[in-house]
N, C-alpha and C positions, 0 to 999 in steps of 0.2 A: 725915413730910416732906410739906410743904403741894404738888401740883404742879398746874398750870394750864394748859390746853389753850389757841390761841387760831389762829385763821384771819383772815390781813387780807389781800385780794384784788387791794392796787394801791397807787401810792404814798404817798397821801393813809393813806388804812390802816395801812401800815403804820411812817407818823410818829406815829397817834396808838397805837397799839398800842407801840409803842417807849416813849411816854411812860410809857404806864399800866404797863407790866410797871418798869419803874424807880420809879415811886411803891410799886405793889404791895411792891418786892424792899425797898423801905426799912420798911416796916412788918413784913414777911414775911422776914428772911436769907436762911432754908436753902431758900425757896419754889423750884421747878424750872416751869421754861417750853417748852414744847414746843407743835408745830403746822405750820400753813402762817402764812410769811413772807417776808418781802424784808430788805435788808443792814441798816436801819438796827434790824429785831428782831434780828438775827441777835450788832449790836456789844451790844444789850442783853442777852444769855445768854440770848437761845432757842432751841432745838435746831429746827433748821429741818430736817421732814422733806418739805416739795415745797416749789419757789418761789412767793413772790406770784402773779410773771410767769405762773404756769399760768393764772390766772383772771384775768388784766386783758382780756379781751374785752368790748367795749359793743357795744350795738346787739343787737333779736333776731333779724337775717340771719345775725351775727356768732356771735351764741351759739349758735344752730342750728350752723354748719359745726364748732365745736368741740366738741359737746356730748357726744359720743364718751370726749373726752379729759377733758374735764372730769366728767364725771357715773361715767368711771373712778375718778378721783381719789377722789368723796365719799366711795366708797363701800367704797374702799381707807383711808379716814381712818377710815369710820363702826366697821367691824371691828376697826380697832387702837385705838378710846377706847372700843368696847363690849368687846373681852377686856381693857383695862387702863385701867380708870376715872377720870379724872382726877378733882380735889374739884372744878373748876369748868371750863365751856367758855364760852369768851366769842366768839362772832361778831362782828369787827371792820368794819362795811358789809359790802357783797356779800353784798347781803339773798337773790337769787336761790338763790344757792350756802347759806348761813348757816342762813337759815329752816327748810330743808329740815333739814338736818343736826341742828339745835337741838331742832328736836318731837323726831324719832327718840331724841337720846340724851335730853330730856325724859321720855320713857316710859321709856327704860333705868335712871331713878332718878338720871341724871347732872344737878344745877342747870345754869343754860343763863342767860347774860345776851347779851342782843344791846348795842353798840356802836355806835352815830349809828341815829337814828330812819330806816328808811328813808322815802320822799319821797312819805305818804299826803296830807299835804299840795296836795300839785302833781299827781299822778295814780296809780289803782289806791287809792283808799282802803279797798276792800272788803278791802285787807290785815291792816287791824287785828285781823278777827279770827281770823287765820292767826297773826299776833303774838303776840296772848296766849295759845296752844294754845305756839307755841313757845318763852317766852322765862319765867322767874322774873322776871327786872329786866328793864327797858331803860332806856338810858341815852341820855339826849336833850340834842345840842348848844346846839338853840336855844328863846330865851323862850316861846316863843310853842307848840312841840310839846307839852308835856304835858298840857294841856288834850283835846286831841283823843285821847289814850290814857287816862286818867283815866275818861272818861265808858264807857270797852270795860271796865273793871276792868283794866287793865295797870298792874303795879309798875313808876312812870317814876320817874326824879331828870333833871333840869337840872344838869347838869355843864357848862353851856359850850362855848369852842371852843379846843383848846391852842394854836393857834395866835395866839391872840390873846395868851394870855398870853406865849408864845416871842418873837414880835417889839414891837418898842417902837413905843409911840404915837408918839413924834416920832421922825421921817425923815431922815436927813443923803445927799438924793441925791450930793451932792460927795462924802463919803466913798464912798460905795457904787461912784464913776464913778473912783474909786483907787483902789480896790478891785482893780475890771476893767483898771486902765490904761488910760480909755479916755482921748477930751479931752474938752477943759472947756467951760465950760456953753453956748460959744457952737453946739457941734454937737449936732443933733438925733438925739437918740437913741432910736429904738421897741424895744421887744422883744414878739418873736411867739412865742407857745407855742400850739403847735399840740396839745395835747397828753401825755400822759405812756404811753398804750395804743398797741399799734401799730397796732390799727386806727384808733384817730383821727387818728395821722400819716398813711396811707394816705390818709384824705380831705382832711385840712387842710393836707400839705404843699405841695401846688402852690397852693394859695389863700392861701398866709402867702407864697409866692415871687413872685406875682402882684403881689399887693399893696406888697409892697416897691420891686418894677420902678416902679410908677405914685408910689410916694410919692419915689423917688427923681428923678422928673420936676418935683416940688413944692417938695422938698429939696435941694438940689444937692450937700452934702457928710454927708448924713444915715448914720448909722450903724444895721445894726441886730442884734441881740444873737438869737440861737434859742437857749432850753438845750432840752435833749433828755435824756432820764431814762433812757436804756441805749444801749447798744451796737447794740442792735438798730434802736430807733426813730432814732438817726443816721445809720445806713444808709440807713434809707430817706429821711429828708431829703437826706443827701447825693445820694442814685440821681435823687431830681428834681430837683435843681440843678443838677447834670451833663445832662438829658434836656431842662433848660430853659435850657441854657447862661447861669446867673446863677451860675456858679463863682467866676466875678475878682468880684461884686459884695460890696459891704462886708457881709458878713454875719457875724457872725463864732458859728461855734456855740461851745454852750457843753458840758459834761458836767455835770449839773444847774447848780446856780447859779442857778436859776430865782430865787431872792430877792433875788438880789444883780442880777438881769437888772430888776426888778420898780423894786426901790428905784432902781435908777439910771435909769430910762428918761424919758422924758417924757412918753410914752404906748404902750399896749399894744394888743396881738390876742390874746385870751385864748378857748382852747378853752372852750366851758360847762365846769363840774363845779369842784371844790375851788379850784382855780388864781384863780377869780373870787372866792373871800373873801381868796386870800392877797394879789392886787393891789390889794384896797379897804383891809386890812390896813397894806399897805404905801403906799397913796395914790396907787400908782400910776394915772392916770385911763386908761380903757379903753373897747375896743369890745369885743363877747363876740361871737365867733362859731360856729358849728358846722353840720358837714356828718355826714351818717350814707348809709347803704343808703337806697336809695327806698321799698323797703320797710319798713324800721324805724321810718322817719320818718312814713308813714302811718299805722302802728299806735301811735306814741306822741304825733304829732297830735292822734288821734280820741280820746286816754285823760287830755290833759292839764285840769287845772282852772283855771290862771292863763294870764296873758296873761304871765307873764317867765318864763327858765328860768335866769338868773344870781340868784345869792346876793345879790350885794348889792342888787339889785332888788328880790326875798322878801323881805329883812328889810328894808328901807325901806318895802316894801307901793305903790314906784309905781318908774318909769322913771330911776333916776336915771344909766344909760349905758347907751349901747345897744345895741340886740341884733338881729343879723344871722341867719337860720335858715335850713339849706339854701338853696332857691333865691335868697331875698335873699342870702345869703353871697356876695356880690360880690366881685373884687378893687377895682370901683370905686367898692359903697358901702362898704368897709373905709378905702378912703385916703382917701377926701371924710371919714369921720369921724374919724379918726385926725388927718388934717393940720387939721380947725379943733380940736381939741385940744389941739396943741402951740400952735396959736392965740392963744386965746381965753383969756384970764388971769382972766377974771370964770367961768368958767363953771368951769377949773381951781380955784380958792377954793372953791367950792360943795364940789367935790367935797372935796376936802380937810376940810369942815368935816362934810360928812354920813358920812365913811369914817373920821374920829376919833370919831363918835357909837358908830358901829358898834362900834367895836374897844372901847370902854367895857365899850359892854353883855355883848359877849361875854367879856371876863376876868374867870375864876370861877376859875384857879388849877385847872382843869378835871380834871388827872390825879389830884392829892388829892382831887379829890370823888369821881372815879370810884371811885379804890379804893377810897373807905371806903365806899360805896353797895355795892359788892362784897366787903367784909369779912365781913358779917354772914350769908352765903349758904357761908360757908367753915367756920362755927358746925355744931355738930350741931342737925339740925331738932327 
């Protein structure tokens, strides 16, 4: 009996970990899936022994205050894959958490693939060679990473992004806005994702409430859409919407629906990280914003190598929406960007034309390449 260990640390993770274990299971039947996960591993038959939700902390003020609990956790995992060996471990992102855990049962004889290149790219590249001590394969979303492991001696494959290949190149906002029940095309409709961590809701819920007030001064009958990814992080949107008496205002939250928020909008607030390729995906045009700890934001300031820290900016290689960071994170320059967006019909075309480019290049059918790049690691050596 084939079984498979796998750790994905947040929600983005744990959709592409869902993927892969369903490709995996069609090559593999009797294959058993076990680890840390979230619901949608969970509908895939993996035995989910912690939740994701232990490890979705960002920021390093953030990971400090938990590191107790988390660094509990690893080492509660590491004991139960080193007395019951699995054939494979795969680290889903949450390279902080993953890497560590990977070298260890690397030396325990256990094969180790990590899952999305962490972001040597953009900063800390001196990781690479902490990567190839940890990992047999890694497996890299985008065109452009394997080159940079390649030249470490890291076993890489380009596999793509599934996301790309899950949603459709062409958009039917009207369907998406019947979807929602919302109305039609004459109302302006944003959606604000503030994030899917709860510390990111923490900093970006009053600044996605903010913003809404002032575009609502622009817009007179504007609607606008929040999905929120738990239970938990709606609480806390809700607690500042009540603290900022914007309760009666049209906002209507979601319980994810983040893609269906995305397709039907006219424009977005999108927290940095995954959420910014699934907007360009979906064509949504956006502004990218994000708040962190003051201290967090100094120390990954001073660590970073590009001038963007949204996706679709990185794989375009220039500015093509913009990007708000901590102290510019305005509610004012949010709504100045957002209201000529709804705008501006020339510059909406652009984008539409450069985030269909995108979505090309990234559909590689990404979950079949994964597993079969991980098939041959399942071989006796």
């Amino acid at each position: 009996m084939t079984r498979i260990a796998l750790v994905a640390g947040e929600a983005s993770g744990d959709l592409l970990a869902a993927h892969l274990i369903e490709a995996l299971r069609r090559r593999l039947p009797g294959a058993e899936f076990c680890g840390i996960g979230g619901p949608k591993m969970q509908r895939a038959g993996c035995d989910v022994w912690w939740p994701a939700e232990t490890l979705a902390v960002r920021g390093y003020a953030e990971v400090l205050r938990h590191y107790r609990k988390i660094a509990g956790v690893r080492r509660a995992l590491l004991r139960r894959l080193r007395a019951d060996p699995p054939d494979v471990f795969i680290g889903v992102d949450a390279p902080d958490f993953n890497l560590w855990l990977e070298t260890k049962l690397r030396r325990a004889g256990i094969r180790t693939v990590h899952y999305v290149s962490p972001s040597i790219w953009a900063w800390r590249g001196g990781r690479v060679k902490r990567i190839a001590r940890a990992v047999d394969r890694l497996l890299a979303l985008f065109p452009f990473e394997p080159p940079l492991y390649e030249t470490a001696g890291v076993a890489v494959s380009y596999v793509g992004h599934p996301l790309a290949d899950v949603l459709p190149v062409e958009v039917s906002r009207k369907a998406a806005r019947e979807r929602l029940e919302l109305p039609g095309k004459n109302t302006p409709v944003f959606a604000l994702l503030p994030g899917s961590r709860q510390s990111e809701v923490h900093y970006m819920a009053e600044l996605c409430i903010r913003t809404a007030g002032l575009l609502r001064e622009r817009f007179l009958n504007a609607l606008f859409l929040v999905p929120l990814a738990t239970r938990e992080t709606r609480n806390l949107f809700e607690t500042e919407l009540w603290r900022l008496g914007a309760q009666e205002w049209p906002l209507k939250l979601l319980f994810g629906h983040a893609q269906d928020a995305l397709a039907a909008c006219d424009a977005a607030l999108v927290a940095s990280g995954t959420a910014t390729l699934e907007a360009a995906l979906l064509k949504a045009p956006m502004a990218i914003a994000y708040r962190m700890s003051p201290w967090s934001w100094r120390l990954m300031k001073r660590m970073r190598y590009q001038p963007w820290v949204g996706l679709p900016n990185i794989l375009a290689g220039r500015f093509v929406v913009p990007e708000f960071l901590q102290e510019d994170a305005t509610p004012e320059n949010l709504a100045q960007a957002l209201g000529n967006l709804v705008q501006d019909a020339e510059v909406r075309l652009r984008l539409d034309r450069c985030f269909t480019d995108l979505h090309r290049q990234l559909r590689q059918d990404t979950a079949e390449k994964a597993a079969a790049a991980i098939l041959p690691l399942l071989s006796p050596a």
